[in-house]
N, C-alpha and C positions, 0 to 999 in steps of 0.2 A: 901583140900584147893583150893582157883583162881588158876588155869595154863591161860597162855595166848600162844599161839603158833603160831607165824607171819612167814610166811613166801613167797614165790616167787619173792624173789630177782634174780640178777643177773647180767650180761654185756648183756649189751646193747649198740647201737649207736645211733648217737645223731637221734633225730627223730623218733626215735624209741617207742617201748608203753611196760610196764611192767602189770603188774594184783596183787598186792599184797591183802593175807588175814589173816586173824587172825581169830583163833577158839577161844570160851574162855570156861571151864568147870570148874567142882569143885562146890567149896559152891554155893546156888543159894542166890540171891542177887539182887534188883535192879540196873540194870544199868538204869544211867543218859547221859550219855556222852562215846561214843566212838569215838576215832580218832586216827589220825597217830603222831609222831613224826620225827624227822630225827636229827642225828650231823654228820656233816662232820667233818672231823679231823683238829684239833684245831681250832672250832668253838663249840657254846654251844647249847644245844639240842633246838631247834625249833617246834612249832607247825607248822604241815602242814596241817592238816584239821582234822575237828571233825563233831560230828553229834549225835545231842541231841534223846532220848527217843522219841521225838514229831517230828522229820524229818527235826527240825534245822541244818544247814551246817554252817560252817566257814572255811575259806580258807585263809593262807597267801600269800600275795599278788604276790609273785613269781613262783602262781601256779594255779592261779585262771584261770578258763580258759583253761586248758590243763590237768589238775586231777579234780577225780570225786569222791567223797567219799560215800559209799553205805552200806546197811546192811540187814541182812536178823534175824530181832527180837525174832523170831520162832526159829533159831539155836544160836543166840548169837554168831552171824558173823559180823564180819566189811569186807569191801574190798576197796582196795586204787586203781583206775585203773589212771594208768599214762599214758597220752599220750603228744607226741610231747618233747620225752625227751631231756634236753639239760645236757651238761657236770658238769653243777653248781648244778644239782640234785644230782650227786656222795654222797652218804652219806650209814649210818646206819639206816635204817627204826623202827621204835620201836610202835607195836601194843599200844593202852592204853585204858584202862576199867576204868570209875569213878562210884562210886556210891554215896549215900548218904554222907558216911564216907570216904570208903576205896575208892584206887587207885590201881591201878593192871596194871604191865608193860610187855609184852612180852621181848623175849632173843633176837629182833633185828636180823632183816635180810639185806642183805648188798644189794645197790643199785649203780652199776656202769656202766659209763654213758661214753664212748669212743668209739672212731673210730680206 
């Protein structure tokens, strides 16, 4: 079956830059849409950036500009590269794989953001 495997979280300070990725194996499958997620704690999960099959990007606005969302189609990798982190970034990062039908979540890797 999908595994999704996100990881290179950490602490970090403000200003700082992280590299997050996500592998994804298993059934093969088109993907349509890979991107990041995030929830900070008690707030609801968030789109942070995606990036379609075709090299479509979408960015929420609180990151546009400082994250860069990339992938490598050939391995069925996303990579989320953060830069100019600030404290409001603090969250749970969560890989995401859509295809036609299915959706497929990685286990979240933690992203914190302090001095």
């Amino acid at each position: 079956q999908v595994q999704l495997v996100d990881s290179g979280g950490g602490l970090v300070q403000p200003g700082g830059s992280l590299r997050l990725s996500c592998a994804v194996s298993g059934s093969r499958f088109r993907i349509n849409t890979m991107g990041w997620y995030r929830q900070a704690p008690g707030k609801q999960r968030e789109l942070v950036a995606a990036i379609t099959s075709g090299g479509t990007t979408n960015y929420a606005d609180s990151v546009k500009g400082r994250f860069t969302i990339s992938g490598d189609n050939a391995k069925n990798t996303v990579f989320l590269q953060m830069n100019r982190l600030k404290p409001e970034d603090t969250a749970v990062y969560y890989c995401n794989v859509r295809g036609l039908i299915s959706d497929y979540w990685g286990q979240g890797t933690q992203v914190t953001v302090s001095s």
